[in-house]
C-alpha positions as CSV (number, residue, x, y, z in Angstrom):
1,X,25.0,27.4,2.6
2,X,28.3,27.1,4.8
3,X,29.9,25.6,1.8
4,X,28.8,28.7,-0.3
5,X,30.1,30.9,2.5
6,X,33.7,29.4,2.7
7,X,32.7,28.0,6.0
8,X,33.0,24.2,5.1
9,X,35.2,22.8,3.1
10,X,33.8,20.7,0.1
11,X,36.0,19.1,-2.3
12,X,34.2,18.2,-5.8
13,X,35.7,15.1,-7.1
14,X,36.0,14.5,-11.2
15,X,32.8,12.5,-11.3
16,X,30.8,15.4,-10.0
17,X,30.3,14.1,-6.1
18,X,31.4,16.6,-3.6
19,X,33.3,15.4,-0.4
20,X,33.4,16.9,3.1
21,X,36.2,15.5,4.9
22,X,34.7,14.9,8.7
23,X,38.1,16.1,10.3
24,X,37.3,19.2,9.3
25,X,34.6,19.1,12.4
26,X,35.1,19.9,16.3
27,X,34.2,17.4,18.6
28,X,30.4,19.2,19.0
29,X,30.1,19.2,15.2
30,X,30.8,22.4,14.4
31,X,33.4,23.4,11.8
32,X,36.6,25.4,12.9
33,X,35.9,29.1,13.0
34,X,39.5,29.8,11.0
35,X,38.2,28.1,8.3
36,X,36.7,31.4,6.2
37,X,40.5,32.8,7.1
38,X,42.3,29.6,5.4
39,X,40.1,30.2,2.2
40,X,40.7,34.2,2.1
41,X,44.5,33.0,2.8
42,X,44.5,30.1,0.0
43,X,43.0,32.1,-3.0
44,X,39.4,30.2,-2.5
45,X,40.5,26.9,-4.0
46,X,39.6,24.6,-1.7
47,X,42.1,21.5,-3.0
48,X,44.8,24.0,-2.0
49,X,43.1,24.6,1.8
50,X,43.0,20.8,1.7
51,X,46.9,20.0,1.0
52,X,47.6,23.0,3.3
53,X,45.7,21.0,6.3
54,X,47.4,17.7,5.6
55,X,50.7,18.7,5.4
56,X,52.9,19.4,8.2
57,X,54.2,22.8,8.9
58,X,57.1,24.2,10.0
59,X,55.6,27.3,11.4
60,X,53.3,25.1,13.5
61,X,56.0,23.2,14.9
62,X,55.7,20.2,12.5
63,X,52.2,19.8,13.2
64,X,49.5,19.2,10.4
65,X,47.0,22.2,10.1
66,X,44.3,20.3,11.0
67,X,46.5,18.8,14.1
68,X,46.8,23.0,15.0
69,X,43.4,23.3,14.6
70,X,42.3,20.2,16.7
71,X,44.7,21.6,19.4
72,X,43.0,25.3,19.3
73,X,45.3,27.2,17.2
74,X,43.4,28.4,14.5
75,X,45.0,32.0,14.7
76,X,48.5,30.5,14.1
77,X,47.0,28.0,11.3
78,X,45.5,31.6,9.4
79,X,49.0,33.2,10.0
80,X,50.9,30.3,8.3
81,X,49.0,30.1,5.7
82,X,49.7,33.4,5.1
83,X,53.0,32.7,5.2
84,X,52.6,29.7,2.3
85,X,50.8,32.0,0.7
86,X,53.5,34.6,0.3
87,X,56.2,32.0,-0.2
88,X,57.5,32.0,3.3
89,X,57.0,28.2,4.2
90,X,57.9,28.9,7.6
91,X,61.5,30.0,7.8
92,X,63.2,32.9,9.6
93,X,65.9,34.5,8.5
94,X,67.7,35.0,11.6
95,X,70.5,37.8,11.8
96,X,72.8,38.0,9.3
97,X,71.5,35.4,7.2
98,X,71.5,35.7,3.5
99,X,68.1,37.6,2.2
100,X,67.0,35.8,-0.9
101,X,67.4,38.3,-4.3
């Protein structure tokens, strides 16, 4: 049911078995709470909410997103991948810096 509800991550392999990476777990067990945000944020697919959590992030300060998590960030993992999500990847355009066309 949690992986039905976006709550779990599951990632279906090509020969039909379904993995649930353990990381994705506090230390009591429980998944993350931002999880249902990642998968509202990622368009559902949960390969994409996968390479989002392994790959470092410049709007987490390098970290992974499952490093942020781990560390009690979830709202700042939800707001980058917002920001992935709308092609920002984490940059600020500070004053007077060019503005893409």
């Amino acid at each position: 049911i949690m992986r039905e509800k976006d709550e779990l991550l599951a990632l279906a392999e090509g020969d039909g078995r379904v993995r649930f990476p353990k990381w994705q777990l506090d230390e009591n067990g429980v998944p993350y709470a931002s999880l249902p945000g990642l998968f509202e944020e990622r368009v559902g697919s949960p390969w994409a909410v996968y390479r989002f959590l392994v790959q470092r992030h410049a709007a987490l300060g390098g970290e992974t997103g499952i490093e942020a998590l781990q560390c009690g960030k979830g709202t700042a993992v939800v707001r980058a991948a917002k920001g992935v999500t709308r092609g920002d990847f984490g940059c600020r355009l500070g004053r007077g810096a060019p503005r893409p066309s």
